[in-house]
C-alpha positions as CSV (number, residue, x, y, z in Angstrom):
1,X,29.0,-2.6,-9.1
2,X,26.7,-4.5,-11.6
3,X,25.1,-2.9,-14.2
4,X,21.9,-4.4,-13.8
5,X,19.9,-6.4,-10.6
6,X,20.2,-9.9,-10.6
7,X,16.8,-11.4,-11.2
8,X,14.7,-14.7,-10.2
9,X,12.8,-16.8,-12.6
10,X,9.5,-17.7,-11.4
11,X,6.5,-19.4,-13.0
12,X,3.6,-19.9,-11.8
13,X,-0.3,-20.9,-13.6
14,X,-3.0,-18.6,-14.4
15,X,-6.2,-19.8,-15.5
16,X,-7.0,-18.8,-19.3
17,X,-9.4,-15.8,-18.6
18,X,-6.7,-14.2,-17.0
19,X,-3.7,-14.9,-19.2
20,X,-5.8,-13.8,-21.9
21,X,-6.5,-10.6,-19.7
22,X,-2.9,-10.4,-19.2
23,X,-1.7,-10.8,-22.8
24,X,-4.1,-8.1,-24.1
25,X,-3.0,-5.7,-21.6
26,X,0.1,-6.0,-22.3
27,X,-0.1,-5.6,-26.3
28,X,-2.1,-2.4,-25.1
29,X,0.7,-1.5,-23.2
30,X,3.3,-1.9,-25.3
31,X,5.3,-4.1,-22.8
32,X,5.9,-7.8,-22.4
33,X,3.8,-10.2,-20.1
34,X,7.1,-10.1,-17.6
35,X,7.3,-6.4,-17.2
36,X,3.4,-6.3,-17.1
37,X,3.3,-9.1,-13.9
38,X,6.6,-7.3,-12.5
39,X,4.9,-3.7,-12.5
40,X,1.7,-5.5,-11.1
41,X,3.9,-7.0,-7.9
42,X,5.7,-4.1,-7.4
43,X,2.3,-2.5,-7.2
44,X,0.7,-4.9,-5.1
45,X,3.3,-5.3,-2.7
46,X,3.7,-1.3,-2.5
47,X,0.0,-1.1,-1.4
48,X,0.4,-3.9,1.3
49,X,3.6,-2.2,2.6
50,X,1.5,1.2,2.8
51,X,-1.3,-0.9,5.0
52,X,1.6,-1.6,7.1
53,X,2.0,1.9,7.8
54,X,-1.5,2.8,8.3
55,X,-1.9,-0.6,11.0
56,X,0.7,0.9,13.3
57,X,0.0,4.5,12.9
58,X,-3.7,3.3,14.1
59,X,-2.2,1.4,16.6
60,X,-0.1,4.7,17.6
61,X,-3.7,6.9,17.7
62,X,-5.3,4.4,19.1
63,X,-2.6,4.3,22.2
64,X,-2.8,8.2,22.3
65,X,-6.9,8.4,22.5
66,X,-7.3,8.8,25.5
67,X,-4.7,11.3,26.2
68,X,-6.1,13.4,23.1
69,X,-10.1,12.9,24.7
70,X,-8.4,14.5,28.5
71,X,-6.7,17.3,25.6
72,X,-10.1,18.1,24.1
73,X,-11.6,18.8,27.3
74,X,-9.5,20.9,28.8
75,X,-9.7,23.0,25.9
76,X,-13.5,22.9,26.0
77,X,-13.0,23.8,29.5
78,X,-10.7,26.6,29.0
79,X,-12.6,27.9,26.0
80,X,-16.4,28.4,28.3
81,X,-14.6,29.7,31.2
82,X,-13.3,32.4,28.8
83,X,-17.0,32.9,27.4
């Protein structure tokens, strides 16, 4: 088993305001540019992947709607002939 992951190089521009955003971060930090943009991905993509989640439980709701509006009246039903 390897002892660490294998990694990919990539490169890719950032206008100056940002790299200068970047770099300060990091020294704030205390980590490197790399770890900074790798922690930022991770984050990103983790937020997307959540979206994901939330799309098809809509979807799921959505599906079961109308089943939950027959649900809520029968029980509205049920509740005023027991008034």
């Amino acid at each position: 088993m390897p002892l660490h992951t294998p990694t990919v190089r990539v490169s890719f521009p950032l206008d100056d305001p940002t790299f200068a955003e970047v770099e300060a971060l990091a020294q704030r930090l205390g980590v490197s540019r790399s770890e900074l943009c790798r922690a930022a991905l991770r984050e990103y993509l983790a937020r997307h992947s959540s979206e994901d989640v939330t799309a098809a439980l809509n979807r799921v709701y959505s599906a079961n709607a109308e089943t939950e509006d027959f649900r809520q009246e029968a029980a509205q039903r049920t509740f005023r002939a027991n008034e």
